[in-house]
Backbone as XML, in Angstrom:
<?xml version="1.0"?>
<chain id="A" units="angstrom">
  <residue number="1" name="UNK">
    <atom name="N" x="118.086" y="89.265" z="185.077"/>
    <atom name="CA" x="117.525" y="88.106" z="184.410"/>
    <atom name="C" x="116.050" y="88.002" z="184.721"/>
  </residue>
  <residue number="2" name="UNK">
    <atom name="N" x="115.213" y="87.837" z="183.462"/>
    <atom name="CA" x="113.572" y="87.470" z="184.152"/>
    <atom name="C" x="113.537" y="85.931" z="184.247"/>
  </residue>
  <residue number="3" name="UNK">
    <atom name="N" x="112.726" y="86.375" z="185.715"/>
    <atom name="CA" x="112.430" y="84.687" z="185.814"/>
    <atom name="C" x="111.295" y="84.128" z="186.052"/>
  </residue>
  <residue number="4" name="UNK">
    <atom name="N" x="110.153" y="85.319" z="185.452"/>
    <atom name="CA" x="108.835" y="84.904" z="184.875"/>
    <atom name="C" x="108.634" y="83.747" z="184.412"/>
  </residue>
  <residue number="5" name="UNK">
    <atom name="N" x="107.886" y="82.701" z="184.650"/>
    <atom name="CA" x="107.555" y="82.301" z="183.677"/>
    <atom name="C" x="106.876" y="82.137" z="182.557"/>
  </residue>
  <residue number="6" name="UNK">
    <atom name="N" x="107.135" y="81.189" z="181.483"/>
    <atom name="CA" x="106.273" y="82.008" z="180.087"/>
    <atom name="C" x="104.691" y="81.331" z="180.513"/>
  </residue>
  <residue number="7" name="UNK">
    <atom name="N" x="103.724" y="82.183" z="180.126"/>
    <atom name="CA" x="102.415" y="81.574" z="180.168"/>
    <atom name="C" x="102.160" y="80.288" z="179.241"/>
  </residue>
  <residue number="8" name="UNK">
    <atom name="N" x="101.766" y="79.352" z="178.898"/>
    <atom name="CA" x="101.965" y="78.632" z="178.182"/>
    <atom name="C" x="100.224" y="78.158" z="177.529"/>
  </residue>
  <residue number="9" name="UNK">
    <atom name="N" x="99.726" y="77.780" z="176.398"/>
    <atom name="CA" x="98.515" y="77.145" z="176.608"/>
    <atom name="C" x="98.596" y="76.112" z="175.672"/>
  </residue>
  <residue number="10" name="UNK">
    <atom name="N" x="97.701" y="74.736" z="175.794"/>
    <atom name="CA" x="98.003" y="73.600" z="175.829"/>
    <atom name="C" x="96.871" y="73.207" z="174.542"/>
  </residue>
  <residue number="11" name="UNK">
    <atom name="N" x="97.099" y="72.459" z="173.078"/>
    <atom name="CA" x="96.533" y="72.306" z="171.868"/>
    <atom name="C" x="97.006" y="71.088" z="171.545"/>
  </residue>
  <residue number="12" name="UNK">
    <atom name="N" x="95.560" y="69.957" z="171.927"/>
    <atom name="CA" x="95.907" y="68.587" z="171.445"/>
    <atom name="C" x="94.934" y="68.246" z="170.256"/>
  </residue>
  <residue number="13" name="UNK">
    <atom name="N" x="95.192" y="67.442" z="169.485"/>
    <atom name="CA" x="94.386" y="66.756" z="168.552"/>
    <atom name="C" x="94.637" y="65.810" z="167.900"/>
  </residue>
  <residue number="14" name="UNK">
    <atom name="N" x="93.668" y="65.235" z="167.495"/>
    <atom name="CA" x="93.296" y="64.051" z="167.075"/>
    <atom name="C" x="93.658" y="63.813" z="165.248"/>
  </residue>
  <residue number="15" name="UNK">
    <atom name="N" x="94.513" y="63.259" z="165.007"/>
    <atom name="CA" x="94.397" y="62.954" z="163.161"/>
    <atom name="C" x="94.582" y="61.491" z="163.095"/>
  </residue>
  <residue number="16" name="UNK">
    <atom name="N" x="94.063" y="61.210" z="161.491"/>
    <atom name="CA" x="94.076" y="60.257" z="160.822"/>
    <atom name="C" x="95.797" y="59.944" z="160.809"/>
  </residue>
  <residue number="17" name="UNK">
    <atom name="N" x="95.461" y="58.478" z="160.806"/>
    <atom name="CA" x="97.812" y="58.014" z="161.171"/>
    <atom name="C" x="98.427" y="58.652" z="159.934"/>
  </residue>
  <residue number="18" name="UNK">
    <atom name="N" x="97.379" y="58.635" z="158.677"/>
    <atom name="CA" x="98.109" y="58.978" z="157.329"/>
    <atom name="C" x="98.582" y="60.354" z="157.430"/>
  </residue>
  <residue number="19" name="UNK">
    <atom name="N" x="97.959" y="61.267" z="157.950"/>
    <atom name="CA" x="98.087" y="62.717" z="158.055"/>
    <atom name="C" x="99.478" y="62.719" z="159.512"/>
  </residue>
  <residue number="20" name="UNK">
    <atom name="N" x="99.699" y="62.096" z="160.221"/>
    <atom name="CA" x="100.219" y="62.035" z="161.583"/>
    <atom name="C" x="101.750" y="61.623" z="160.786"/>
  </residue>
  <residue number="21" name="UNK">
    <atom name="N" x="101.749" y="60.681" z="160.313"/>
    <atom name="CA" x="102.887" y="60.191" z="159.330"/>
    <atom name="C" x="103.528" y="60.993" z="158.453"/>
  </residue>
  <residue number="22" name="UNK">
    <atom name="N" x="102.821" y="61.859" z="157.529"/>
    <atom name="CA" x="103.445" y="62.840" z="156.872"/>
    <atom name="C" x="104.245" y="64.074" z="157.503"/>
  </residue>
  <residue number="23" name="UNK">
    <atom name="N" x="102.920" y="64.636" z="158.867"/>
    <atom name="CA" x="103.475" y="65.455" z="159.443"/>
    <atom name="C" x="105.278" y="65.029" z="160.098"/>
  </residue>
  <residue number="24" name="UNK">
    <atom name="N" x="104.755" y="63.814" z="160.476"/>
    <atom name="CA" x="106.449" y="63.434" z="161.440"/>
    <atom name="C" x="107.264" y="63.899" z="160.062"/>
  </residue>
  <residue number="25" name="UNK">
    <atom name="N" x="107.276" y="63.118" z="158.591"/>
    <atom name="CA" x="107.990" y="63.199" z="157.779"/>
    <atom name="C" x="108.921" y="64.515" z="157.291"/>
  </residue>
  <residue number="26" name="UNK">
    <atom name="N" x="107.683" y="65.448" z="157.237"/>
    <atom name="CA" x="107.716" y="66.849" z="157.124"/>
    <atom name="C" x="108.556" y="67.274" z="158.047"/>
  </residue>
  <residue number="27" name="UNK">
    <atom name="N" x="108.034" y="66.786" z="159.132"/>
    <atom name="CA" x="109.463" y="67.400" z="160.102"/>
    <atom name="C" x="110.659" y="67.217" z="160.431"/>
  </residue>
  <residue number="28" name="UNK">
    <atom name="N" x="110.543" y="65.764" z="160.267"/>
    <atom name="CA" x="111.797" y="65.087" z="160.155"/>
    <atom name="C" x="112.893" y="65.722" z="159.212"/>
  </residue>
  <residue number="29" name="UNK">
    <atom name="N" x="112.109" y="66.269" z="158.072"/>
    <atom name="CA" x="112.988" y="67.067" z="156.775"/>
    <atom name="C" x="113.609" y="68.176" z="156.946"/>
  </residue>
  <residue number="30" name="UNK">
    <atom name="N" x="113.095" y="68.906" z="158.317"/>
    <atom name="CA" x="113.121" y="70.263" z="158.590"/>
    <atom name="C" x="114.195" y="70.034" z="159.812"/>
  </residue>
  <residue number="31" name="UNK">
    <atom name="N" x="114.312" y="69.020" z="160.322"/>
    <atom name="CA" x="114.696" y="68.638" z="161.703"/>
    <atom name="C" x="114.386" y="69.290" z="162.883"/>
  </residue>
  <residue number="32" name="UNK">
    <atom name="N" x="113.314" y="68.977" z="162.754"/>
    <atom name="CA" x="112.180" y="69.595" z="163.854"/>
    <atom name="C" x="111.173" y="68.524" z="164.759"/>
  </residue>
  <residue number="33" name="UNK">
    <atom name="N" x="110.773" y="68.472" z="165.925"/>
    <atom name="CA" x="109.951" y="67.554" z="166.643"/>
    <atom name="C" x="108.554" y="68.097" z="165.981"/>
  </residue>
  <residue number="34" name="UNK">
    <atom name="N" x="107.990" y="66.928" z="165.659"/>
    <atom name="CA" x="106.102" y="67.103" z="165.051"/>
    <atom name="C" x="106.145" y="68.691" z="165.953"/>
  </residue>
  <residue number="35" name="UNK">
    <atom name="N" x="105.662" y="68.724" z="167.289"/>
    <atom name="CA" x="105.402" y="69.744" z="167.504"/>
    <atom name="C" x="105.473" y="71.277" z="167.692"/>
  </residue>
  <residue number="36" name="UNK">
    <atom name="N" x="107.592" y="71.495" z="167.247"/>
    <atom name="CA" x="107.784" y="72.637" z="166.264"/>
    <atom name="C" x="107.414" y="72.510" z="165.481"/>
  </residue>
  <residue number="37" name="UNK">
    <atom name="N" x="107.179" y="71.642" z="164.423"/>
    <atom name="CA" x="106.402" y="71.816" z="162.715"/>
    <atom name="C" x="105.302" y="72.253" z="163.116"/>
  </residue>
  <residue number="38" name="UNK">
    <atom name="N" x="104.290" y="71.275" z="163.220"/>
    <atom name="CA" x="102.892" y="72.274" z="163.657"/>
    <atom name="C" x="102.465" y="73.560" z="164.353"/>
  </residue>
  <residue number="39" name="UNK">
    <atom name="N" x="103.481" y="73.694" z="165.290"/>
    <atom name="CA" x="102.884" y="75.198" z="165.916"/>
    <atom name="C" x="103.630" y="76.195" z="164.920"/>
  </residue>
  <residue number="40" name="UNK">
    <atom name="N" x="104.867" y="76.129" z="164.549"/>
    <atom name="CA" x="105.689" y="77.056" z="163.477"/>
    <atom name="C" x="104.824" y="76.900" z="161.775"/>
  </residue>
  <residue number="41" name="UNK">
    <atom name="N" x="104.509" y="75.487" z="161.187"/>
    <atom name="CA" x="103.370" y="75.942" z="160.355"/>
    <atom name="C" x="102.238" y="76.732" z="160.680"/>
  </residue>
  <residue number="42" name="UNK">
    <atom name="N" x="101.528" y="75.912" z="161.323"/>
    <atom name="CA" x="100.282" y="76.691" z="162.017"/>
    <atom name="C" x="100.318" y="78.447" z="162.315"/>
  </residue>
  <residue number="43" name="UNK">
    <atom name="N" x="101.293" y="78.792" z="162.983"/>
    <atom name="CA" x="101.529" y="80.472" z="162.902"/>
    <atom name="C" x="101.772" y="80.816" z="161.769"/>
  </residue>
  <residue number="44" name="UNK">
    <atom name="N" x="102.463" y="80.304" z="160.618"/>
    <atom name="CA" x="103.120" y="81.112" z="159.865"/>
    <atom name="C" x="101.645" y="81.177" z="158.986"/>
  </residue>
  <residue number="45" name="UNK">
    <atom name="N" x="101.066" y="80.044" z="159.076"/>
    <atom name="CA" x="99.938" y="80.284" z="158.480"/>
    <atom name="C" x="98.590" y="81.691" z="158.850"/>
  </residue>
  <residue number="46" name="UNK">
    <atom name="N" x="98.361" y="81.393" z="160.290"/>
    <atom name="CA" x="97.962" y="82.173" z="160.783"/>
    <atom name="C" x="98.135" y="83.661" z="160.487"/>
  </residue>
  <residue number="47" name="UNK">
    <atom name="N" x="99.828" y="84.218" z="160.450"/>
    <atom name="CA" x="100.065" y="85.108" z="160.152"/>
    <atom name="C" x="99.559" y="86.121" z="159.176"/>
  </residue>
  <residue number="48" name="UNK">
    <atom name="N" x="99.713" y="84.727" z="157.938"/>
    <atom name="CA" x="99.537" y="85.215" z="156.499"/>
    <atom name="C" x="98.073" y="85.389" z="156.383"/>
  </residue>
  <residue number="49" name="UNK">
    <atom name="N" x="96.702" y="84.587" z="157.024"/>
    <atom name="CA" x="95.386" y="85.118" z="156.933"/>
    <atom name="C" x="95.259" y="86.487" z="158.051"/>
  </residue>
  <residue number="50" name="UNK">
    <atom name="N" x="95.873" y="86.834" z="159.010"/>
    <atom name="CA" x="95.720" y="87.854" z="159.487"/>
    <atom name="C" x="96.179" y="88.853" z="158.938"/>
  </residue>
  <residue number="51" name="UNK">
    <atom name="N" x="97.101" y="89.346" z="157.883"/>
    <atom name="CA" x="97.448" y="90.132" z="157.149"/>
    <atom name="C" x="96.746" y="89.871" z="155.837"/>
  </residue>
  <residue number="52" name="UNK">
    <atom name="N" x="96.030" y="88.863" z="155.373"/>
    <atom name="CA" x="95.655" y="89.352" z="154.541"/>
    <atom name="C" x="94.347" y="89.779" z="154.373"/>
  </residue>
  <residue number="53" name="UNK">
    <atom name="N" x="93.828" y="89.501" z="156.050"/>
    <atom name="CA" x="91.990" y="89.949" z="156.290"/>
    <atom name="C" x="92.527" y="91.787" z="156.836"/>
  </residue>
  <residue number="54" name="UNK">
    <atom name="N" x="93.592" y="91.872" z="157.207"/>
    <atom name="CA" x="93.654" y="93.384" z="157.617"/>
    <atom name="C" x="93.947" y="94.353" z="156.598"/>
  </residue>
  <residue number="55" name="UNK">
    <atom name="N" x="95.052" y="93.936" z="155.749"/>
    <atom name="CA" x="95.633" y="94.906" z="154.946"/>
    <atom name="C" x="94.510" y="94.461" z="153.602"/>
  </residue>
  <residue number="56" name="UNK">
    <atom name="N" x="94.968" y="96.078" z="152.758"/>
    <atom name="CA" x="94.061" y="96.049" z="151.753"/>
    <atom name="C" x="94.882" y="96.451" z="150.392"/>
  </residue>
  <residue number="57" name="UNK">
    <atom name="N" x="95.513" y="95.661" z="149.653"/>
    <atom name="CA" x="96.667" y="96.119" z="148.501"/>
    <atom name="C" x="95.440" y="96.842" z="147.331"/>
  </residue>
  <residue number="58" name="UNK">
    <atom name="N" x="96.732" y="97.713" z="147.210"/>
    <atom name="CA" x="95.871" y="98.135" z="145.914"/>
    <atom name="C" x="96.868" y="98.448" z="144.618"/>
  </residue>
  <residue number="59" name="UNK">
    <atom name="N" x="96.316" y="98.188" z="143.588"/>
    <atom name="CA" x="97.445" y="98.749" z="142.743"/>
    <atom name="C" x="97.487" y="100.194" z="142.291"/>
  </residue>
  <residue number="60" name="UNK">
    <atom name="N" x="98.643" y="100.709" z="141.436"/>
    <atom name="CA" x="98.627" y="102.203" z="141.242"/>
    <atom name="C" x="97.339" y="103.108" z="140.472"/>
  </residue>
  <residue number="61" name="UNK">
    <atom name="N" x="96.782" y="102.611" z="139.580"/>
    <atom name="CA" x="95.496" y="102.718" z="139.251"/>
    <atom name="C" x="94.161" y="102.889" z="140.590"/>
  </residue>
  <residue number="62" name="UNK">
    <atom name="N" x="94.214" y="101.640" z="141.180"/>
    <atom name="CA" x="93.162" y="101.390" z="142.316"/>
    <atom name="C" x="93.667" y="102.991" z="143.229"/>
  </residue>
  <residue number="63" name="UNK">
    <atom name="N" x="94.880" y="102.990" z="143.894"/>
    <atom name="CA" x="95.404" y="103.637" z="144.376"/>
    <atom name="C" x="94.723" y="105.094" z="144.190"/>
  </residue>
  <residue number="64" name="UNK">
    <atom name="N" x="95.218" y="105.683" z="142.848"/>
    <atom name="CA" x="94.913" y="106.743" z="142.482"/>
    <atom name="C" x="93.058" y="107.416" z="142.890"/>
  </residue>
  <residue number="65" name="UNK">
    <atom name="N" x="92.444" y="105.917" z="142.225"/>
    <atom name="CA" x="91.095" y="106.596" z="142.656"/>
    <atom name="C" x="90.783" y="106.701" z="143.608"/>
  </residue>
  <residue number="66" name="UNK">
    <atom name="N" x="91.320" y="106.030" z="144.645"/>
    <atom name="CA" x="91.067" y="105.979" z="146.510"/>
    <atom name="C" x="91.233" y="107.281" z="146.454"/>
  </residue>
  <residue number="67" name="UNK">
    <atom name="N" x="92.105" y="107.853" z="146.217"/>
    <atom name="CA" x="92.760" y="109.043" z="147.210"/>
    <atom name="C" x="91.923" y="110.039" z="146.297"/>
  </residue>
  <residue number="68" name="UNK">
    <atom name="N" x="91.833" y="110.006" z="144.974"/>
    <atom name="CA" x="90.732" y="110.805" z="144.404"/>
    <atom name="C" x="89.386" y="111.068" z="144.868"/>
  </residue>
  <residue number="69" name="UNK">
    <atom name="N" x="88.647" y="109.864" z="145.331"/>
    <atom name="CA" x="87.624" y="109.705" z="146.569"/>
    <atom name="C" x="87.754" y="110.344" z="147.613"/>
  </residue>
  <residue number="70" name="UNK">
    <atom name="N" x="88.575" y="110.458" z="148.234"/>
    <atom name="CA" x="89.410" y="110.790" z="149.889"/>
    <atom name="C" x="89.225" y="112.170" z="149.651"/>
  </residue>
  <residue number="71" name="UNK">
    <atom name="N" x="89.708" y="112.699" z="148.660"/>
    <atom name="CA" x="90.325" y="114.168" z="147.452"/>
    <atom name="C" x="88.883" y="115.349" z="147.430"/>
  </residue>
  <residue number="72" name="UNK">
    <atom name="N" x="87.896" y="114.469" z="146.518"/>
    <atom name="CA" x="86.864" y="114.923" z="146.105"/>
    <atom name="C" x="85.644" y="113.771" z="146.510"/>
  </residue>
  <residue number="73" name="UNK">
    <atom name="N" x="85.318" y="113.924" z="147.335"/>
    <atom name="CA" x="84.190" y="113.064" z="147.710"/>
    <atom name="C" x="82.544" y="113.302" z="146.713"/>
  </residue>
  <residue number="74" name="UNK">
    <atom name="N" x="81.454" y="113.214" z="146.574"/>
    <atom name="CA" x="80.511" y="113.023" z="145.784"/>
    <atom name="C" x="80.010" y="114.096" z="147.048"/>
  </residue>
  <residue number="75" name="UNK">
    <atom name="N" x="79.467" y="114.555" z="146.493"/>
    <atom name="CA" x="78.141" y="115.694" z="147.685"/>
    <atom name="C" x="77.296" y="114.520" z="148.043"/>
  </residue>
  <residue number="76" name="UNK">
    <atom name="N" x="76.745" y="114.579" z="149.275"/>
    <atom name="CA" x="75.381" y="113.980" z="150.113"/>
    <atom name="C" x="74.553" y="113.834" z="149.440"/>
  </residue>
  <residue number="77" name="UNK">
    <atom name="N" x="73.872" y="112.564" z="149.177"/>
    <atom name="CA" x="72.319" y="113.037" z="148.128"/>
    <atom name="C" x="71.159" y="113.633" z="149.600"/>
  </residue>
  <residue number="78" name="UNK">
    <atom name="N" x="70.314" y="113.720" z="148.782"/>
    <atom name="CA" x="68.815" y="113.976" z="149.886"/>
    <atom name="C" x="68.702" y="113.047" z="150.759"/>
  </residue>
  <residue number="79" name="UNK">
    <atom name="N" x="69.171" y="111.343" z="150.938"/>
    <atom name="CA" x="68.341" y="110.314" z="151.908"/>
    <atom name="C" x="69.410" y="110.703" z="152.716"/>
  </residue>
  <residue number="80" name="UNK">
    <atom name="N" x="70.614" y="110.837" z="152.632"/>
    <atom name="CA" x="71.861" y="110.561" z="153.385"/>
    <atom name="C" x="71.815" y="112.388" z="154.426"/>
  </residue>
  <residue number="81" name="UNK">
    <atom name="N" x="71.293" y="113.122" z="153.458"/>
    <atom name="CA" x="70.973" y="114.499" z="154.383"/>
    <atom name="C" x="69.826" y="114.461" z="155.034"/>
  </residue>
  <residue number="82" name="UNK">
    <atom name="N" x="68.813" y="113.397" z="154.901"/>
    <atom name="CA" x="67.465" y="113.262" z="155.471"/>
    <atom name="C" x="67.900" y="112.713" z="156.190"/>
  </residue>
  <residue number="83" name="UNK">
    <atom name="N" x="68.722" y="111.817" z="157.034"/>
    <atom name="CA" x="69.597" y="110.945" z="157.602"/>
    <atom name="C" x="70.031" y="111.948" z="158.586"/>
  </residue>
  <residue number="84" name="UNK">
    <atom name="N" x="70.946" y="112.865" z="158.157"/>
    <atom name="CA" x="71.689" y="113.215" z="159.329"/>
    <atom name="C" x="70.821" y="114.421" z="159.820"/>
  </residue>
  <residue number="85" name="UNK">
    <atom name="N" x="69.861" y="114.725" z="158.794"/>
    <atom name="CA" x="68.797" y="115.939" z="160.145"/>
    <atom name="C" x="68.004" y="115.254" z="160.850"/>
  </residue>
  <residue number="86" name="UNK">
    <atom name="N" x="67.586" y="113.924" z="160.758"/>
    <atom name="CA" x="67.080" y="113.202" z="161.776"/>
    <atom name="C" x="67.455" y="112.649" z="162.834"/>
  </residue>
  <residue number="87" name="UNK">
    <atom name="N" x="69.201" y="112.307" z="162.570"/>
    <atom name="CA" x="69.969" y="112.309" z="163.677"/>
    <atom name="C" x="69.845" y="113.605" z="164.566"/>
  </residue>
  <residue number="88" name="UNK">
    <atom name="N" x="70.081" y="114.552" z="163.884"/>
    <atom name="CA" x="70.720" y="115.571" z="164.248"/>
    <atom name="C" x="69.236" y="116.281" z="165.608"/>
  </residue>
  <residue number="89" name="UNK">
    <atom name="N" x="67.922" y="115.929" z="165.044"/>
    <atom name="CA" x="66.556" y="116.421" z="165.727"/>
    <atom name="C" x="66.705" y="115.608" z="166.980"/>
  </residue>
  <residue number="90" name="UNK">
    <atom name="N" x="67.096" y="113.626" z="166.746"/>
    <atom name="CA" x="67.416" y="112.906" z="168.236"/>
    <atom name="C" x="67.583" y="113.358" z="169.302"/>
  </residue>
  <residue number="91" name="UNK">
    <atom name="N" x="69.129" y="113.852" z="168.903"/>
    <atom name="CA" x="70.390" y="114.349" z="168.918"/>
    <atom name="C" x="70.198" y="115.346" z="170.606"/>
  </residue>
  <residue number="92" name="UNK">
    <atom name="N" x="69.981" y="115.161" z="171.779"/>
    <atom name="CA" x="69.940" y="116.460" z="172.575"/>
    <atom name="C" x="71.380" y="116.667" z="173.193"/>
  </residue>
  <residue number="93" name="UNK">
    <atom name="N" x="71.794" y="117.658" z="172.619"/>
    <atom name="CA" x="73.395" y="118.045" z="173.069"/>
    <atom name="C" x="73.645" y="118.537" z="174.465"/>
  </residue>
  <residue number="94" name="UNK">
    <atom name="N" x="72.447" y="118.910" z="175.458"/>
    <atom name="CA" x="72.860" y="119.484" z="176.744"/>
    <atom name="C" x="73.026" y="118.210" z="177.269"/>
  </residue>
  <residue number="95" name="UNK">
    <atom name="N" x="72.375" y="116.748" z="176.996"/>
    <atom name="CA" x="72.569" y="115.603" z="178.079"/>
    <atom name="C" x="73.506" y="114.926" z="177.468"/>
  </residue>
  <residue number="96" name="UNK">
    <atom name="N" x="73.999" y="114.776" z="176.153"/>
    <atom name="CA" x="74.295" y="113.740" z="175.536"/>
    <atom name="C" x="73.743" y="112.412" z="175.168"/>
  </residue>
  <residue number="97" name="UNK">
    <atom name="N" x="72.546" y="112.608" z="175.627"/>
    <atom name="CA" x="71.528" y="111.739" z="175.815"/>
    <atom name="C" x="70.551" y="111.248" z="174.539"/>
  </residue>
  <residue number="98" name="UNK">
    <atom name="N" x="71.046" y="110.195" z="173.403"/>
    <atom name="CA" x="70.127" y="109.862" z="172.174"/>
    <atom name="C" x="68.350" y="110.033" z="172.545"/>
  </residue>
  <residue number="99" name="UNK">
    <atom name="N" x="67.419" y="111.108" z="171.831"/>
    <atom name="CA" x="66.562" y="110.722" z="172.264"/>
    <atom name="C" x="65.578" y="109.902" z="171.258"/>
  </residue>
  <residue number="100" name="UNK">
    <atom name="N" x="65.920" y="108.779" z="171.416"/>
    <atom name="CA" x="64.898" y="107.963" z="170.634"/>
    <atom name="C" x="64.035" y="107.060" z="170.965"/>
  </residue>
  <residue number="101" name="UNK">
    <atom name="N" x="62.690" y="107.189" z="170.371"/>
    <atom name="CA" x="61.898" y="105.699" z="170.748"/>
    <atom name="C" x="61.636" y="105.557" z="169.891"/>
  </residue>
  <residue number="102" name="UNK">
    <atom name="N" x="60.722" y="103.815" z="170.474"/>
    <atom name="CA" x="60.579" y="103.125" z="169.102"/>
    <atom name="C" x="59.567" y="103.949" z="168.607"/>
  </residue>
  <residue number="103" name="UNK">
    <atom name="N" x="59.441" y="103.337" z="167.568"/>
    <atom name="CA" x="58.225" y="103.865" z="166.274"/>
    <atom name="C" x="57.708" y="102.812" z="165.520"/>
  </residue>
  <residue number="104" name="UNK">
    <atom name="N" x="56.188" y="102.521" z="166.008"/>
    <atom name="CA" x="55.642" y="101.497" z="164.985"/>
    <atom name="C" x="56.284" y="101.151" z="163.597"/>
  </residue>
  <residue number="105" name="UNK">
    <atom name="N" x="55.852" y="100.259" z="163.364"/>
    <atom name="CA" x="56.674" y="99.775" z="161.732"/>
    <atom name="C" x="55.589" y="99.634" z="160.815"/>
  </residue>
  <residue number="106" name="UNK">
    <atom name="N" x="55.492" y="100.575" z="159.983"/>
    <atom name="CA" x="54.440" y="100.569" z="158.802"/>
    <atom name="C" x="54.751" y="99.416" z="158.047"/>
  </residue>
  <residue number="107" name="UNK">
    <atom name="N" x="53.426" y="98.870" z="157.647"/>
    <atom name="CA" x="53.732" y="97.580" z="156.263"/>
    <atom name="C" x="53.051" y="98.075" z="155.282"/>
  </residue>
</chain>
């Protein structure tokens, strides 16, 4: 048997009675104490913006061109290859060491 106990952390606040009233109501419907309704809304809510800031749906169309992208990528233009030979000059591979300084800023 564990006999850990659970960590717990503690979320009070303040509402208007009109909003405080509904919530009891709401819960009352569910037969739940205010404070299963709110923490069980509150997550389920939570849930649903964390899946929908992570995942990225696409449909079969969208789909297709991703992986066509993924597939056949576009060649490098010139800035993006001017880019990585300038990295690449930084770049000292015996230290691992970026070598960069600043550089005035032309206007």
């Amino acid at each position: 048997m564990n006999t850990n106990p659970i960590e717990r952390g503690r979320i009070t606040m303040r509402v208007p009675a009109p909003v405080q009233q509904k919530l009891e109501l709401a819960a009352s419907m569910v037969g739940a104490t205010i404070n299963q309704f709110i923490v069980q809304t509150a997550l389920r809510e939570a849930e649903r913006i964390i899946e929908k800031e992570r995942v990225i749906r696409l449909d079969a169309s969208d789909s297709l061109a991703f992986v066509n992208a993924l597939d056949n990528p576009i060649p490098p233009n010139k800035k993006l290859l001017d880019a990585l030979q300038d990295q690449a000059t930084r770049f000292d591979d015996k230290t691992g060491i970026l070598g960069w300084t600043p550089q005035p800023k032309s206007i």
